[in-house]
C-alpha positions as CSV (number, residue, x, y, z in Angstrom):
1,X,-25.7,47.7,37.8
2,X,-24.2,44.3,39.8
3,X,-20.6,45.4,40.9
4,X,-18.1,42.5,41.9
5,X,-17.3,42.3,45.3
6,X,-14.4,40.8,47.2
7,X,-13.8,37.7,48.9
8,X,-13.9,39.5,52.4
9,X,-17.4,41.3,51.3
10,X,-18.5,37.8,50.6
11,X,-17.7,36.8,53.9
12,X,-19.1,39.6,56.0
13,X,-22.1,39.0,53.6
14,X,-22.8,35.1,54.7
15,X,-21.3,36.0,58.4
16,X,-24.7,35.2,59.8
17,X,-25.5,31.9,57.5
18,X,-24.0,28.6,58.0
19,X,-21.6,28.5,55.0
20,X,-17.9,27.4,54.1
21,X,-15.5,27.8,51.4
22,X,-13.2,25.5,50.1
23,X,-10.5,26.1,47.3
24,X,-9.1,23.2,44.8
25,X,-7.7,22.9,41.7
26,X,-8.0,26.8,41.8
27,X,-11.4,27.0,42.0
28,X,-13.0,28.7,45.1
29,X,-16.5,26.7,46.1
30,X,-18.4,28.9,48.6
31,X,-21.1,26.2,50.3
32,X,-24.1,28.1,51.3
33,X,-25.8,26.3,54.1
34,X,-29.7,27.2,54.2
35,X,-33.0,26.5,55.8
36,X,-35.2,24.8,53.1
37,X,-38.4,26.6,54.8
38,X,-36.7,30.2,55.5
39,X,-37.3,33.5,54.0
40,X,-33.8,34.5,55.5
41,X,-32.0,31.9,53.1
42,X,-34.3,33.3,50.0
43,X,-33.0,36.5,50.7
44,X,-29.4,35.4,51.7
45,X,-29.1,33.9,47.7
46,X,-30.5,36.8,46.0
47,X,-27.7,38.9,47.9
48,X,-24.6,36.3,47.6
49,X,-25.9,36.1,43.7
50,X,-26.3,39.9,43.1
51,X,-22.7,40.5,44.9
52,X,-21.6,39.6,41.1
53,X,-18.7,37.5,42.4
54,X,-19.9,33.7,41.0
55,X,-19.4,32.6,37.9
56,X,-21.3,30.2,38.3
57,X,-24.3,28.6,40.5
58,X,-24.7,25.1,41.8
59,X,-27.9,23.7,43.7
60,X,-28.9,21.1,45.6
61,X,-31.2,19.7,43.1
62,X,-31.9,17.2,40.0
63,X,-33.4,18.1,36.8
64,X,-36.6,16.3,37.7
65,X,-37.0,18.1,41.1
66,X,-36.4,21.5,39.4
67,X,-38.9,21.1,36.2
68,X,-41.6,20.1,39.3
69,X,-40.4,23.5,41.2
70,X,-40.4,25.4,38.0
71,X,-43.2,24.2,35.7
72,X,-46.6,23.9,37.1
73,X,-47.8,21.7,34.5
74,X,-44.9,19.0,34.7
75,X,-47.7,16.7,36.2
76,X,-49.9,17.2,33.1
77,X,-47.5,15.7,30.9
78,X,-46.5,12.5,32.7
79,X,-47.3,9.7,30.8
80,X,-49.3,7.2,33.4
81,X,-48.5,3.9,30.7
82,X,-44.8,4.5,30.8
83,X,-44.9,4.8,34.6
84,X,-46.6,1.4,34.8
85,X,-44.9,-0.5,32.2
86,X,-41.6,0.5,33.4
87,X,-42.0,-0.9,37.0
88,X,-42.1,2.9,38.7
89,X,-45.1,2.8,40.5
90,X,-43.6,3.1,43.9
91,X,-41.3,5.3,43.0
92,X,-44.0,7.6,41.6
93,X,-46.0,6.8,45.0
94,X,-42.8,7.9,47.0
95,X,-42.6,11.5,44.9
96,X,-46.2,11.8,45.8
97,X,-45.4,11.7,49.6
98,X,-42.7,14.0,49.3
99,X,-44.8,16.2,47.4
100,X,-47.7,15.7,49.8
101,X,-45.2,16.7,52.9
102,X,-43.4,19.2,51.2
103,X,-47.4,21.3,50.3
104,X,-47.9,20.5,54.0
105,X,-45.2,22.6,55.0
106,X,-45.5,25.4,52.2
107,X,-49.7,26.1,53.8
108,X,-48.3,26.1,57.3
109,X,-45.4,27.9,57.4
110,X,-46.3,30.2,54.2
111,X,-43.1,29.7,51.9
112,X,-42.6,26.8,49.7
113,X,-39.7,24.6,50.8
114,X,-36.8,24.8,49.3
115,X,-37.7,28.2,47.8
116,X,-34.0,29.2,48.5
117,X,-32.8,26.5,46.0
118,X,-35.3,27.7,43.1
119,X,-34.8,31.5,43.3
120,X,-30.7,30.4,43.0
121,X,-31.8,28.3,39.9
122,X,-34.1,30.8,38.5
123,X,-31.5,33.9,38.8
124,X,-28.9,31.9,37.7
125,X,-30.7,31.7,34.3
126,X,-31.6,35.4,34.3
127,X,-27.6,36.2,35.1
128,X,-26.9,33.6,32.1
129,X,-24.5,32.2,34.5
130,X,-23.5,28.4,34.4
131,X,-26.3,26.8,36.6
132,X,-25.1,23.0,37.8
133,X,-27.4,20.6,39.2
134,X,-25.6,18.9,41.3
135,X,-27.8,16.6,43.5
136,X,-28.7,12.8,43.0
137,X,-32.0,11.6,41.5
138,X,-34.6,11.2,44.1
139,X,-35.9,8.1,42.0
140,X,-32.2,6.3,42.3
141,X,-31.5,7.7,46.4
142,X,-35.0,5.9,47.1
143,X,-33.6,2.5,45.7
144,X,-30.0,2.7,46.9
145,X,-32.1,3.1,50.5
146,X,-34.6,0.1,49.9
147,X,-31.9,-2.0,48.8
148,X,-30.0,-1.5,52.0
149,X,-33.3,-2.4,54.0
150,X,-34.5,-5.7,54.8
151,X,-38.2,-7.0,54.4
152,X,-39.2,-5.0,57.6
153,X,-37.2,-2.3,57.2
154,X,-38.7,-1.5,53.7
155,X,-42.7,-2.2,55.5
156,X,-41.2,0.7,58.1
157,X,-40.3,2.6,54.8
158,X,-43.7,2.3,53.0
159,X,-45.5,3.0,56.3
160,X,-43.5,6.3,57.0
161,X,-44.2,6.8,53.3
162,X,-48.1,6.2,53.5
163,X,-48.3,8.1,56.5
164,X,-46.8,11.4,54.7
165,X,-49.3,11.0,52.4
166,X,-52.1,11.1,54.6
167,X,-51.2,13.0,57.5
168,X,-53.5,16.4,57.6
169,X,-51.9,17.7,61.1
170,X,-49.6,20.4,60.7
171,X,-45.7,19.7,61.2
172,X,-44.7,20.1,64.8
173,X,-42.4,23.1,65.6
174,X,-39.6,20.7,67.0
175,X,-39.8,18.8,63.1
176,X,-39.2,22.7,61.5
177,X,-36.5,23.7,63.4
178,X,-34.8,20.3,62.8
179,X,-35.7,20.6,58.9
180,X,-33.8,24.0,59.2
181,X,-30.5,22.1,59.9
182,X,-31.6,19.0,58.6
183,X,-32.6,17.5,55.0
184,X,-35.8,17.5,52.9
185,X,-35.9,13.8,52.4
186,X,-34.4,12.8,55.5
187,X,-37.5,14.7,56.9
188,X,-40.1,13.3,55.2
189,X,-39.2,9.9,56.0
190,X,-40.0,11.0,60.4
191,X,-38.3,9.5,62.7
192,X,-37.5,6.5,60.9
193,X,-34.7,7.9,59.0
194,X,-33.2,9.0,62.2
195,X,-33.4,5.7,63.7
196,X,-32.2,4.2,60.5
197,X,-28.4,4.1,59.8
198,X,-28.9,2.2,56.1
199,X,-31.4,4.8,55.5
200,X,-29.5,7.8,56.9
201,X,-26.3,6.9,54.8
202,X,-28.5,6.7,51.4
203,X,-30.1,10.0,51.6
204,X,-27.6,12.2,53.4
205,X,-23.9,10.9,53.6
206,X,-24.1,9.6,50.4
207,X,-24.8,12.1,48.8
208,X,-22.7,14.6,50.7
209,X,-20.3,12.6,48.8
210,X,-21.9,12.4,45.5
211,X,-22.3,16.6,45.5
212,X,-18.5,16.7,46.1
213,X,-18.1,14.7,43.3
214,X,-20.2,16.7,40.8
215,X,-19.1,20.0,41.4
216,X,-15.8,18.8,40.5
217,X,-16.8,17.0,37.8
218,X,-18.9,19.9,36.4
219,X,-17.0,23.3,37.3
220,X,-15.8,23.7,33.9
221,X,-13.6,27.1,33.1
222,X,-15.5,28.8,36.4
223,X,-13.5,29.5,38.9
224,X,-15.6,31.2,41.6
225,X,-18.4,28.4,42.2
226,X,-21.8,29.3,44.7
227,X,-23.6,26.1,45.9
228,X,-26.7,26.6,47.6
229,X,-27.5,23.6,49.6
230,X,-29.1,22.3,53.0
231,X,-27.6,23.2,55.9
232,X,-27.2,19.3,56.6
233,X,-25.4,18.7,53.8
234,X,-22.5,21.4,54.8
235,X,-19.8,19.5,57.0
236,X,-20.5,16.9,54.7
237,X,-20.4,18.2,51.6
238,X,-17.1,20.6,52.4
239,X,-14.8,17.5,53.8
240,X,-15.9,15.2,50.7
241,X,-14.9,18.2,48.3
242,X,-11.4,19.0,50.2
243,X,-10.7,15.8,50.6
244,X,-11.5,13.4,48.5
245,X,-9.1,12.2,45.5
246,X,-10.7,9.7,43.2
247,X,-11.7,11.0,39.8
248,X,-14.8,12.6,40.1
249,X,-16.9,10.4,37.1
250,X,-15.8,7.0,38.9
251,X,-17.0,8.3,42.4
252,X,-20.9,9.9,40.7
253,X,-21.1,6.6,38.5
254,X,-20.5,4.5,41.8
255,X,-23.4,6.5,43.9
256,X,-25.6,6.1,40.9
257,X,-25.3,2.0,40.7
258,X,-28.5,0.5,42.0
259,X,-28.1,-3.7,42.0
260,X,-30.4,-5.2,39.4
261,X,-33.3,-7.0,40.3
262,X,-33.3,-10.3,39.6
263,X,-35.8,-11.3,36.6
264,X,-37.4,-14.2,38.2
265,X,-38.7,-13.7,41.6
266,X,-37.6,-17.0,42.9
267,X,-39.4,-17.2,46.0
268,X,-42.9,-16.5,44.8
269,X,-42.1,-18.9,41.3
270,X,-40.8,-21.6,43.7
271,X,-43.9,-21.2,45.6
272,X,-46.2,-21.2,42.8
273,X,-44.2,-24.5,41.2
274,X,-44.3,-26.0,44.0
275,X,-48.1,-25.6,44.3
276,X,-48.9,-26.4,40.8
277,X,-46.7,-29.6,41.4
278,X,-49.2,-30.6,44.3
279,X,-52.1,-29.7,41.7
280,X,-50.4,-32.3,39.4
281,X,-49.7,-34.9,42.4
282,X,-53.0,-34.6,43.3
283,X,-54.4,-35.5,39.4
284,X,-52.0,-38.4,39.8
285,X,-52.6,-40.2,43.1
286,X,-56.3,-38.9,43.5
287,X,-57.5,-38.5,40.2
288,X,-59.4,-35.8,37.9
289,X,-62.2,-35.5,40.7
290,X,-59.2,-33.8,43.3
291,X,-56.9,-32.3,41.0
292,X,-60.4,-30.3,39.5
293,X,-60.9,-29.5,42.9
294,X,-57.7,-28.0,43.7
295,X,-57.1,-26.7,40.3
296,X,-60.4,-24.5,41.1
297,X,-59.2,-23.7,44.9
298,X,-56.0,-21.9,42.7
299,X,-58.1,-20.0,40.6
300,X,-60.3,-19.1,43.7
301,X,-57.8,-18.2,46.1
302,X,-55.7,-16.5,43.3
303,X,-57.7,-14.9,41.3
304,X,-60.7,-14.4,43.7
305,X,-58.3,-12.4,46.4
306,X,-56.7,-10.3,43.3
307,X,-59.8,-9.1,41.9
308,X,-61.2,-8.6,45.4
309,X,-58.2,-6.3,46.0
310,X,-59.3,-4.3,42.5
311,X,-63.1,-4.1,43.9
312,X,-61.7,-2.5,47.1
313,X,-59.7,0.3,45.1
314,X,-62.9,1.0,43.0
315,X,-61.3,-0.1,39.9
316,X,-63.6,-0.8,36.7
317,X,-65.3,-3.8,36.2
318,X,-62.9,-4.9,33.3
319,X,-60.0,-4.3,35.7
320,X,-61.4,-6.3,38.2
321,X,-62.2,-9.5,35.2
322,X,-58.3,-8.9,34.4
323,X,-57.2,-9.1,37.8
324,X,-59.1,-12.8,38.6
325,X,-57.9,-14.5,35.2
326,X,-54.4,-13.0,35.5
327,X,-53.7,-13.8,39.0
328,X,-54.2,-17.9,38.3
329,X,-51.4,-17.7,35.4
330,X,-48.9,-16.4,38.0
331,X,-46.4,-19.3,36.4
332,X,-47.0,-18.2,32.9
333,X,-45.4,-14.8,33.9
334,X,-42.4,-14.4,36.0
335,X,-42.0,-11.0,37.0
336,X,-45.5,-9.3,35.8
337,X,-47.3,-8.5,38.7
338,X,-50.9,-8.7,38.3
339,X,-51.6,-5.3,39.3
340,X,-49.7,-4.2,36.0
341,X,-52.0,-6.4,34.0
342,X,-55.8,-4.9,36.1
343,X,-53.7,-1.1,36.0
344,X,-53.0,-0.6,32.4
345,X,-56.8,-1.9,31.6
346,X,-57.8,0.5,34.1
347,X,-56.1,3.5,32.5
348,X,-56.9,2.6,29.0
349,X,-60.4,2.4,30.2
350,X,-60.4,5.8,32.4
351,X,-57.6,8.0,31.5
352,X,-56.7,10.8,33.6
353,X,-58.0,13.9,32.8
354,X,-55.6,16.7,32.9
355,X,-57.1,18.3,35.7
356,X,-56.9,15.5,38.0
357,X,-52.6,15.4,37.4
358,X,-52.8,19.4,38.4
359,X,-54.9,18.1,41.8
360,X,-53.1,15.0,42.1
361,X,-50.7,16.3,45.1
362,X,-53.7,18.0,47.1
363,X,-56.0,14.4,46.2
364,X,-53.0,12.2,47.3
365,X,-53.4,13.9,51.0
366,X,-57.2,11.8,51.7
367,X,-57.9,8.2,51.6
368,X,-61.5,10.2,49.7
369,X,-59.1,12.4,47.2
370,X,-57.1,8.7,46.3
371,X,-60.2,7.3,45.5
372,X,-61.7,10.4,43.4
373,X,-58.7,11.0,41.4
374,X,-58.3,8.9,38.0
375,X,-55.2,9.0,38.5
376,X,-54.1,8.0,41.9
377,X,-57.0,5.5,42.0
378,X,-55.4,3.3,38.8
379,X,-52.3,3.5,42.1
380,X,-54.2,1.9,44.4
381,X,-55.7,-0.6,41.4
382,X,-52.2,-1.9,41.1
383,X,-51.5,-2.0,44.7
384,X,-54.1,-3.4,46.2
385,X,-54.7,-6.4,43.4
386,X,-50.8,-6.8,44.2
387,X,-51.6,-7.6,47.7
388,X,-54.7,-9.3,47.4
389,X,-52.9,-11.6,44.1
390,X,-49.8,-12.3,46.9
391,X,-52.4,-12.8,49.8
392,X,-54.2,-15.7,47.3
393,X,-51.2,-17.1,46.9
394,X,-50.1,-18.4,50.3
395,X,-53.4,-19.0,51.1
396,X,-53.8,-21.3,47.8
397,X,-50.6,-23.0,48.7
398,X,-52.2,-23.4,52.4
399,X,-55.5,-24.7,51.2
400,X,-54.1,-27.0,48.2
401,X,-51.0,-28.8,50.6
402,X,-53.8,-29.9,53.2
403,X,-55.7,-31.6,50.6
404,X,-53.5,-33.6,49.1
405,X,-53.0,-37.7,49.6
406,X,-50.7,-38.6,52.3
């Protein structure tokens, strides 16, 4: 049988665990502090939980982040389409690396990170106590950070990305004991998220902030709230929640905005109009011999480098026809990349078994396992006929501009 116990229990109980307590609006927040890769902090929640004093848990989680914790078939049931229609391919590509860092750590060290968070989820449900999750969507922290990187900065964000994915070494000792005080995302992202301010203010300060906001905006009739987050989120997280004073729906809905991304991509569509208006000068001034000649260096440059691109990421030969007649219309369809075009045929024409979504985070850590699984590989078909349909581009424009009539 639980018994309650008392505030000073409580304390005595968490006097060896970063922790704080803050009291508003009379409701008493106890912030748990932990290690995301520590058997103590497992141990610490199942203690603070079975005390009997919460009415309620809060974690530093999502509901996406806690169906991939809790459900070991969440992968199975992603629909690949949706992902690509809907323009979340990097996204997907950026859970993949956390995934990929986070296993990393869980056959090294022997505990799964963040195991803390989902035994205070789990026996929240079994105490049928009020569970709140309380942390930001990873998918809308990643593009409140790109969108406060510049070109280079977001080419040092893919890069620390990629490497995440790929890195076999095991995580140096000085990287755990910083991810014991620090933050799961902030760690996977290396040293560049140290070196980053933008970076650092999306993924931790932010939402130190945005937490605050949600426990006060979810509370309800409890009135003796546990939250169970990282230890780096704790000074944070404690002055946001004593302090701050706008209503809490206005503050969440603020950290949630992500700017809109223009329709058009201006750049590239200037580009490509400005080519295709050289194509037409050169009809003009030097007839149908050069304007066939530079209509075919478009199609070659364009549609050659994109379906090159699908040939180097092994995609099938119907992929690679889409890729080279898609790339040429790039002025017919502002906004479709032409990996989106060469990816869809791809899936359509190999869809991912289910087994290969359940080995898709131990494939995603070799360049040989990207390649073998069906479903990472229709990835690097959209990726790599991106770059190679960009690369023709440029290269078009290059090739067209020195042709033409003075």
């Amino acid at each position: 049988m639980i018994t309650e116990t008392s505030p000073i229990a409580i304390e005595a109980l968490l006097s060896d665990q970063p922790h704080k307590i803050v009291e508003r609006d009379g409701v008493r927040y106890t912030l748990l502090g932990t290690a995301h890769v520590s058997q103590a902090s497992v141990e610490t929640v199942q203690k603070a939980i079975d005390s009997g004093r919460f009415d309620a848990i809060a974690v530093e989680l999502d509901a996406q982040r806690l169906q991939a914790m809790t459900d070991p078939n969440v992968l199975g049931q992603m629909d690949l389409v949706q992902v690509i229609r809907k323009g979340r391919v990097a996204l997907f590509a950026a859970n993949l690396a956390l995934a990929a860092y986070q296993r990393r750590l869980a056959e090294q060290l022997g505990i799964e990170p963040g195991a803390e968070l989902k035994r205070a989820a789990l026996l929240g449900r079994e105490r049928d106590l009020p569970l709140h999750l309380i942390d930001r969507e990873v998918g809308l922290t990643f593009k409140r950070a790109a969108q406060r990187l510049g070109f280079f900065g977001k080419v040092k964000l893919v890069t620390s990305l990629v490497q995440g994915l790929f890195s076999s070494s095991d995580v140096s000792e000085d990287e755990i004991e910083k991810l014991k005080e620090g933050d799961m995302l902030e760690s996977s992202f290396g040293e560049f998220a140290k070196e980053t301010p933008e970076l650092y203010e999306s993924i931790i300060a932010e939402r130190d902030q945005y937490m605050a906001a949600r426990l006060r905006e979810t509370h309800g009739d409890s009135r003796e709230i546990l939250a169970v987050v990282g230890a780096g989120h704790l000074n944070g997280l404690a002055r946001h929640l004593g302090k701050d004073t706008g209503p809490p729906e206005q503050l969440r809905e603020k950290l949630e905005q992500v700017r809109k991304k223009k329709k058009i991509p201006w750049i590239t569509m200037t580009l490509s109009l400005l080519i295709v208006g050289g194509i037409i000068y050169g009809f003009y001034k030097g007839g149908l011999d050069m304007g066939a000649d530079l209509l075919l260096r478009w199609a070659m440059f364009t549609g050659g480098l994109a379906a090159l691109g699908c040939l180097m990421a092994r995609g099938h030969p119907l992929s690679i026809l889409t890729a080279a007649v898609t790339a040429p219309l790039k002025p017919f369809r502002a906004g479709i990349p032409s990996g989106a075009f060469a990816s869809l045929v791809e899936v359509h024409l190999r869809k991912p078994a289910y087994n290969d979504f359940l080995s898709l985070r131990d494939d995603a850590q070799t360049v040989g396992g990207w390649y073998r699984n069906r479903v990472s590989r229709v990835l690097l078909v959209f990726i790599l006929t991106n770059l190679g349909s960009a690369t023709g581009l440029w290269v078009a424009g290059f090739s067209i501009f020195s042709k033409l009539p003075g």
